[in-house]
N, C-alpha and C positions, 0 to 999 in steps of 0.2 A: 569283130572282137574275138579275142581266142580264148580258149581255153585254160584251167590253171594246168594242165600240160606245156600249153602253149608258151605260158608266164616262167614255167622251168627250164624251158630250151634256152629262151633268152636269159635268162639268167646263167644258165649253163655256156651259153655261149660267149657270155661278157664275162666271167668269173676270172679270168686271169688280170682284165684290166681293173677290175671293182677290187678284188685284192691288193692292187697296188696304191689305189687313189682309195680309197675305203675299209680297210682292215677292220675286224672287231666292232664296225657299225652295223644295225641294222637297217637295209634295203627294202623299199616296193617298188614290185612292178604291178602294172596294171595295163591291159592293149599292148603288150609286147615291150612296154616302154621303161624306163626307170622314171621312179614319181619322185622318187628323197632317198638322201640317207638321212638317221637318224641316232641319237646315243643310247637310245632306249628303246626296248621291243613294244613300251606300253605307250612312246610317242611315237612310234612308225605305225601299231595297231588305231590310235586315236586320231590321226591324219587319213588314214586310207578308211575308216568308217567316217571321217565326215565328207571325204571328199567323194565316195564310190557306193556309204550305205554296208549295213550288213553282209547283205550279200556279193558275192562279188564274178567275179572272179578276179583276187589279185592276190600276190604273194610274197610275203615279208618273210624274207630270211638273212640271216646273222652271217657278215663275209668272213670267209672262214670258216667257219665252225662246222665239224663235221654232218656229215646229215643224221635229221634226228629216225630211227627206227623207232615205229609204235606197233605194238602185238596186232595182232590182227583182232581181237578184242574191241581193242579201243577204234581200229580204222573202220569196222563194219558194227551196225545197229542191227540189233534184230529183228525178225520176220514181223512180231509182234508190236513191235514201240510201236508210239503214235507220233506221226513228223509233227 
């Protein structure tokens, strides 16, 4: 099982044929694979938590759609939190 690196390659690697046959959907992958497209972020999120659980690693993203940038704020927790 790979990694959610792993989950971007593949996706990065299929993105020009997922653009063609899936535009404006949202995708998961999960183990390298495509799991669904979907219409909705909150039916592509509600499918890959029943099917893989919380945790995952897997990765829903919108074909198309630019990549999202998040501060670095938001991408790191600090020293302190409690997991």
């Amino acid at each position: 099982m790979g990694g959610l690196k792993k989950q971007i390659e593949t996706y990065e690697a299929m993105k020009d044929d997922l653009e063609l046959d899936y535009f404006g959907k949202w995708v998961v992958f999960h183990d390298e694979k495509l799991v669904g497209s979907y219409e909705s972020f909150d039916e592509a999120a509600t499918d890959a938590i029943e099917k893989f659980g919380y945790r995952g690693p897997y990765l829903i993203r919108q074909v198309g759609a630019p990549p999202l940038r998040l501060p670095a704020s938001v991408m790191y927790r600090p020293l302190y939190a409690k997991s």
